[in-house]
C-alpha positions in Angstrom: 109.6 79.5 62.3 110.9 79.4 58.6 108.1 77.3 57.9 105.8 79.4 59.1 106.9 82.4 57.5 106.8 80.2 54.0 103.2 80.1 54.4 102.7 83.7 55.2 104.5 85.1 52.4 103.5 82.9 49.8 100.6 84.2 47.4 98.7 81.6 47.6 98.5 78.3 50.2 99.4 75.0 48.8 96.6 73.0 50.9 94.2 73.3 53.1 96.5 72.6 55.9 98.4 76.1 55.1 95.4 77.7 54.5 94.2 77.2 58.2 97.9 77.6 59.6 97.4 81.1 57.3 93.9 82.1 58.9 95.6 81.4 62.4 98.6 83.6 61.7 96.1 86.3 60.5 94.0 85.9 63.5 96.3 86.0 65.8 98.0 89.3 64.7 94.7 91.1 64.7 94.0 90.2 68.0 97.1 91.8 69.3 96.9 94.4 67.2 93.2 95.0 67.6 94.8 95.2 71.6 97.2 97.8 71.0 95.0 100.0 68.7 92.3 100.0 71.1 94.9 100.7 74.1 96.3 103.4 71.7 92.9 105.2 71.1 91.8 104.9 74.8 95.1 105.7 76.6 97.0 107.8 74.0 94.2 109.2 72.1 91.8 110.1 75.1 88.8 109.0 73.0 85.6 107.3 75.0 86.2 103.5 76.0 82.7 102.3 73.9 84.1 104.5 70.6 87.8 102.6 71.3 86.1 99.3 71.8 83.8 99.5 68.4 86.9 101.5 66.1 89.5 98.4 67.3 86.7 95.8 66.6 86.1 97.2 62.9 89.8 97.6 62.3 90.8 94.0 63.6 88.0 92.4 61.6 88.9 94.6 58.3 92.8 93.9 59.3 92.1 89.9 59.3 90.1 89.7 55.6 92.8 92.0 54.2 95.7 90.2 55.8 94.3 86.3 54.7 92.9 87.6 51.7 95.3 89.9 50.0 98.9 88.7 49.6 100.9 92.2 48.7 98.9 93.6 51.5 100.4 90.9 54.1 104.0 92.1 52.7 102.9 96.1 53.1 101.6 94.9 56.4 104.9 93.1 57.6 107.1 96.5 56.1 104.9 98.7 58.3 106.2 96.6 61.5 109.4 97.8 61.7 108.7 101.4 59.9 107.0 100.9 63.3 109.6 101.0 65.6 112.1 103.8 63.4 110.7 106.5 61.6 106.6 106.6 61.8 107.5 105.1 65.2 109.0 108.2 66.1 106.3 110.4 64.9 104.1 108.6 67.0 106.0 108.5 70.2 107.2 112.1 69.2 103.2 112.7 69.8 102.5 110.5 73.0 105.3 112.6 74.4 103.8 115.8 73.6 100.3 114.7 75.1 102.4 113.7 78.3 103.5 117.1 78.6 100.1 119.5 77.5 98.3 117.0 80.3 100.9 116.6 83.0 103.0 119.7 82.9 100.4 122.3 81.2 98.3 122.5 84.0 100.7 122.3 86.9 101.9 125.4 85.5 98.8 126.8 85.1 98.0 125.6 88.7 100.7 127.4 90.1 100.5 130.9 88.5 96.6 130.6 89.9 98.5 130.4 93.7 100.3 133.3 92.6 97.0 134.8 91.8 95.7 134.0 95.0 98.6 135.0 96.9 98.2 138.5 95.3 94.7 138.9 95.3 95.1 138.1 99.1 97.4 140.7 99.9 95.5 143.3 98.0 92.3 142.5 99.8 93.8 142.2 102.9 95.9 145.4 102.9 93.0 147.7 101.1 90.5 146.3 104.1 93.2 147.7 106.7 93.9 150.8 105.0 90.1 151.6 104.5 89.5 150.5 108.6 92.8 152.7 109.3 90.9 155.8 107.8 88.6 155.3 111.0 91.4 157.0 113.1 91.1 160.3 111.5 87.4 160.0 112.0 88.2 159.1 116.3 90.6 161.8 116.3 88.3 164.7 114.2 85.7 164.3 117.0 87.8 164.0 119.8 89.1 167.1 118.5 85.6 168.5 118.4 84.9 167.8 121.7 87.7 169.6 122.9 86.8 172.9 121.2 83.9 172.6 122.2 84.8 172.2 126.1 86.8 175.1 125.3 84.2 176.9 124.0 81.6 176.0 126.8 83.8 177.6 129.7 82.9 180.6 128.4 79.1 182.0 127.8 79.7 182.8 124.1 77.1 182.2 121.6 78.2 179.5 119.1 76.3 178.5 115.9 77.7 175.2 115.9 78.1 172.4 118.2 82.1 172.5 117.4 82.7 168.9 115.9 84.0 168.3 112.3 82.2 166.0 110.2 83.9 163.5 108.5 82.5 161.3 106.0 84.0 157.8 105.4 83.3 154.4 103.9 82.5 152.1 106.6 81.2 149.4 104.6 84.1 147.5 103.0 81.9 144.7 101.7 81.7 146.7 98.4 85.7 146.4 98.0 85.5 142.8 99.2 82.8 142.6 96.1 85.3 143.6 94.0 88.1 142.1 94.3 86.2 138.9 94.7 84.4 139.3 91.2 88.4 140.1 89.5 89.1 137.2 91.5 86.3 134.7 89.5 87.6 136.3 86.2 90.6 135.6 86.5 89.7 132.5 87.7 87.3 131.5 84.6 90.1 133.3 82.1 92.7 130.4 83.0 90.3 127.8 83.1 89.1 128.7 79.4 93.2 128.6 78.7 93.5 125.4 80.3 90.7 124.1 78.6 91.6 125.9 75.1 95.5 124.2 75.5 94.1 120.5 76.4 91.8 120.8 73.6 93.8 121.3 71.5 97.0 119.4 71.9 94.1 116.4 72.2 92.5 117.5 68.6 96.5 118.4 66.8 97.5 114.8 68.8 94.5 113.1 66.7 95.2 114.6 63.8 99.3 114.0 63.9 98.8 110.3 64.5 95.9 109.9 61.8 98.3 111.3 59.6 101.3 109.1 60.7 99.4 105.8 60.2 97.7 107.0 56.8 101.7 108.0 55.6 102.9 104.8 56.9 100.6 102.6 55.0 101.1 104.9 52.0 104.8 104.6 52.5 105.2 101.1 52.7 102.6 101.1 49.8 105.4 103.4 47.6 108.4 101.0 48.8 106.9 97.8 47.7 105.4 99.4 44.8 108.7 100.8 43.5 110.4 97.7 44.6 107.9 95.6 42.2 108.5 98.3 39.1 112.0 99.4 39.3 115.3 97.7 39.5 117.4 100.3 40.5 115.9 101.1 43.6 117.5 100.3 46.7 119.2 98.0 45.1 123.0 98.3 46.4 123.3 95.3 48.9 125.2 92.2 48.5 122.4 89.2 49.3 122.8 85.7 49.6 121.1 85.5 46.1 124.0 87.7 44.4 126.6 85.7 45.8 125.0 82.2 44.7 124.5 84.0 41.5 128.3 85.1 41.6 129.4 81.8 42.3 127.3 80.1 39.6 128.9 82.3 37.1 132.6 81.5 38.4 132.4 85.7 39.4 133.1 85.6 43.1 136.4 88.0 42.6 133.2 90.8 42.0 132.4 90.8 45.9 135.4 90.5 47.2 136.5 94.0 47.3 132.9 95.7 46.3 132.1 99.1 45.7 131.5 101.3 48.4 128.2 101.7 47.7 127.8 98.6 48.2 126.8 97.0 51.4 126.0 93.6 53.2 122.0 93.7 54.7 122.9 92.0 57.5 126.1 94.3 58.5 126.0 97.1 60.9 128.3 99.3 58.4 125.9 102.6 57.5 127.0 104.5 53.7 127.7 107.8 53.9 124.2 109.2 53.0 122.4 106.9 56.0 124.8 108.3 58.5 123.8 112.0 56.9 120.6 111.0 57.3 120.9 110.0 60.9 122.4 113.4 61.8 119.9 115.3 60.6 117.3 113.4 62.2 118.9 113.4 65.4 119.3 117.5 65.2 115.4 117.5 64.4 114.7 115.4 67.6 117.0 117.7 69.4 115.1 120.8 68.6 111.8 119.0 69.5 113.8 118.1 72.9 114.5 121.7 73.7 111.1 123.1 72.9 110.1 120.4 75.7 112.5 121.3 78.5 111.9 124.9 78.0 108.2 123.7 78.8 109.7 121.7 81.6 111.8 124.6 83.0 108.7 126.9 83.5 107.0 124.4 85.4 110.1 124.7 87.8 110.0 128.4 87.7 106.7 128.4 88.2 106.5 125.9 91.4 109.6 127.9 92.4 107.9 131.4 92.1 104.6 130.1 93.7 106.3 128.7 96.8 108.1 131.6 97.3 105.0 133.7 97.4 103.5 131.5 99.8 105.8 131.6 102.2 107.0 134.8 101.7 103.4 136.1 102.1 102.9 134.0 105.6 105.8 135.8 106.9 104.7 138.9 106.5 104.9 141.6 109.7 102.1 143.7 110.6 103.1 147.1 109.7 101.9 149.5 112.9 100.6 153.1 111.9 100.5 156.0 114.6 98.3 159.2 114.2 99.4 162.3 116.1 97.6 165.5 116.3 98.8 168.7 118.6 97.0 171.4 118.2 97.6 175.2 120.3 95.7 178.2 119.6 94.8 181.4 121.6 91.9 183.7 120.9 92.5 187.6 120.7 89.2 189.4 122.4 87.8 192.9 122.1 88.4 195.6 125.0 84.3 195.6 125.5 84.4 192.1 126.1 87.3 192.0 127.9 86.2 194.0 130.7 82.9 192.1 130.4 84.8 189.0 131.4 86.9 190.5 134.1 90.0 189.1 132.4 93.4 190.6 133.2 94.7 190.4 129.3 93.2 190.4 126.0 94.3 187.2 125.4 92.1 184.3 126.1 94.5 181.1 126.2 92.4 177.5 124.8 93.4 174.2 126.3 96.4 172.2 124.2 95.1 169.4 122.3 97.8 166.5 122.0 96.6 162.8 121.3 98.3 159.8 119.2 96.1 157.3 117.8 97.5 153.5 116.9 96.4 150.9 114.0 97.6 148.0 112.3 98.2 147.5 108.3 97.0 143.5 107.9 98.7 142.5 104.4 97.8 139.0 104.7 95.5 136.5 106.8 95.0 133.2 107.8 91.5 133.4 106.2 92.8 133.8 102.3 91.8 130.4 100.7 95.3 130.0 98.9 95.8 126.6 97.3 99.5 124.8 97.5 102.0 125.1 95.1 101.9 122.1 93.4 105.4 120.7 92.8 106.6 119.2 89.5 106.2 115.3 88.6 109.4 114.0 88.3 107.8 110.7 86.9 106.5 112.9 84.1 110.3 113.9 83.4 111.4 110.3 83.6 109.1 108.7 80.7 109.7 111.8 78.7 113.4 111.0 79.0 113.2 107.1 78.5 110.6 108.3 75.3 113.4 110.4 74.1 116.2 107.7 74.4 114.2 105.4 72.8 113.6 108.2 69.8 117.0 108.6 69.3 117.7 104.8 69.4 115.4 104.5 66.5 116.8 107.1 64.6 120.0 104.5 64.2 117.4 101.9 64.0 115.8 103.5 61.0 118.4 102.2 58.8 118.3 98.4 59.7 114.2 98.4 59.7 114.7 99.8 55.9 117.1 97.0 55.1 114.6 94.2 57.0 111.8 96.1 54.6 113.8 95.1 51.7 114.5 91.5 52.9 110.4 91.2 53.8 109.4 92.3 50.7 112.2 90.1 48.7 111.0 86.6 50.6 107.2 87.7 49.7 108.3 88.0 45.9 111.6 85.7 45.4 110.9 85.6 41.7 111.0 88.9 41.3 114.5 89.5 43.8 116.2 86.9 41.5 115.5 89.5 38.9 116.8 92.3 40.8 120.1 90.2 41.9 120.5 89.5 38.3 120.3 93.1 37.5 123.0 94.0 40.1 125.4 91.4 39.1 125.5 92.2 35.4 126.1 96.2 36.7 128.8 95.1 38.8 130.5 92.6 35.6 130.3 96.0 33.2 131.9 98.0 35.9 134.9 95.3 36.4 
């Protein structure tokens, strides 16, 4: 393995048998990375399988001339491996796990407030179809009222201009209110499919755009680190290496390292300085605010399955509400002396027959009919990989600050010359301090 690695990180191959041992390294690494890039744009990205296949080809070829070809490249390449896994690494699972939850959750929610939808436009249809059918009571009971006057009226030889019934007008056709509330129904309908669509769409376009960015600043940021690592000897250069301690042992200066600064630290210890464990914190409380935002997301789809099934069931247990109509009616007629005699009537008083009938119906607020769709019930998968995701996010926020230190160590074995230089620089600090 450490011979290997000689012949990856040195700038040029000493024969042709490191040269080929070189193009296989190089050939190898594209091919899994040409893997996960392609897996990545297909699974993660939602792009079409022939436009993943072509974009992982280009990239893989373009990745193995750069890597064989270029040897500060091969170092910014090996940095970027475990930037990786910490800080673009979270950016980029930060993403996957926001695509998880605008394709999973989003529309279960959505989903679920239709059956609310349904579950309401149901019971208005239902309910304003029984009221309008109840109305026909009033017709039933206006001419059964007529009928009665007019039997009334018939007993005696009077001259009547009308045939006695009322006439009562009434909307019999209820397809016009089915019309209705079946074309609010298909608006409502296409208005949360266009919000569906509009919140896929776009968490898919923002998801694009996040992780273009994160690779572009992760090559750029490895780019910086190697380049200020090549130009400056000051930076990030506080760690006591194998180097400096040769070098301090050359020079008969061991006693320097034996009770170092603080601000100095061993690259392969697990002791963080104050301003990594600052650092740390603050990225954890980011994460945690980006955690939040997604349970509150989370907790509506609860609430929202939670309301749904309610309405369901609530609505399927719903009593039929009876309605009675009753109409008593009494009158008495006064006649005229003329006519009274006419009739041979011992009063003047003319006594009508009592009118006393009930008439029943039923208010329907819901049927077995209405097309309602299922609440659909949360994925508790979904939860589970967004919690591993997360734990593995806050794992690499610790990580962060050993994959910087293994960034310094990669780019000191591609450039030894040059990290003799910078140990050098170190020691002669540490000798004018003491």
């Amino acid at each position: 393995a450490a011979d290997l690695w000689s012949v990856y990180s040195k700038p040029v191959p000493a024969n042709s048998r490191e040269l080929w041992t070189l193009f296989l390294q190089c050939s190898c690494i594209t091919v899994v990375i040409g893997g996960l890039f392609y897996n990545w744009m297909f699974a993660s990205l939602e792009c079409s399988w022939h436009l993943s296949v072509a974009m992982a080809i280009s990239f893989s070829l373009l990745l193995l001339l750069t890597l064989f070809l270029v040897h500060p490249a091969r170092c910014v390449f090996s940095m970027i491996m475990p930037t990786l896994g910490t800080k673009q690494g979270r950016k980029l699972l930060l993403s996957t796990c926001i695509m998880i939850v605008a394709v999973n959750i989003t529309p279960n929610i959505i989903s679920n407030i239709k059956t609310i939808l349904q579950v309401i436009k149901c019971i208005c249809k239902n309910s304003s179809e029984s009221l309008l059918n109840s109305t026909t009571l009033l017709e039933t009971a206006s001419w059964e009222f007529g009928d009665a006057i007019q039997e009334n009226v018939n007993s005696f030889n009077i001259h009547r201009p009308m045939n006695g019934h009322f006439q009562f007008l009434l909307l019999k056709n209820s397809s016009f209110i089915s019309q209705q509330m079946h074309l609010a129904g298909e608006k409502i309908r296409r208005d949360f499919l266009a919000v569906e669509v509009l919140v896929k769409d776009s968490v898919r376009v923002g998801n694009k755009v996040v992780a273009g960015f994160s690779m572009l600043y992760l090559c750029f940021e490895s780019t910086w680190y190697l380049k200020n690592y090549l130009t400056n000897l000051h930076f990030d250069n506080f760690y006591i290496t194998k180097k400096l301690e040769r070098l301090a042992v050359d020079r008969k200066a061991a006693h320097l390292l034996v009770s170092p600064s603080k601000n100095l630290i061993r690259p392969t210890g697990l002791k963080l300085s104050r301003e990594e464990v600052m650092l740390c914190l603050v990225q954890s409380m980011l994460l945690t605010v980006a955690l939040m935002l997604m349970l509150v997301v989370v907790a509506m789809d609860h609430f929202a399955f939670s309301v749904a099934d309610i309405a369901v069931r609530k609505t399927a247990q719903f009593s039929v509400v009876p309605v009675t109509l009753s109409v008593k009616y009494r009158a008495e007629a006064e006649i005229l002396s003329a006519f009274f005699k006419l009739l041979q009537l011992p009063s003047g008083e003319l006594p009508l027959q009592d009118f006393e009938k009930s008439y029943h119906h039923y208010l329907i607020f819901s049927s077995a009919h209405c097309r309602i769709s299922p609440p659909t019930p949360p994925n508790p998968s979904v939860l589970l990989v967004v919690g591993l995701l997360f734990c593995i996010l806050y794992a690499t926020v610790f990580l962060g600050t050993y994959a910087h230190r293994l960034c310094r160590k990669i780019a000191g074995s591609f450039f030894e010359s040059w990290e003799e230089k910078r140990a050098l620089h170190l020691f002669k600090k540490l000798s004018r301090k003491h």
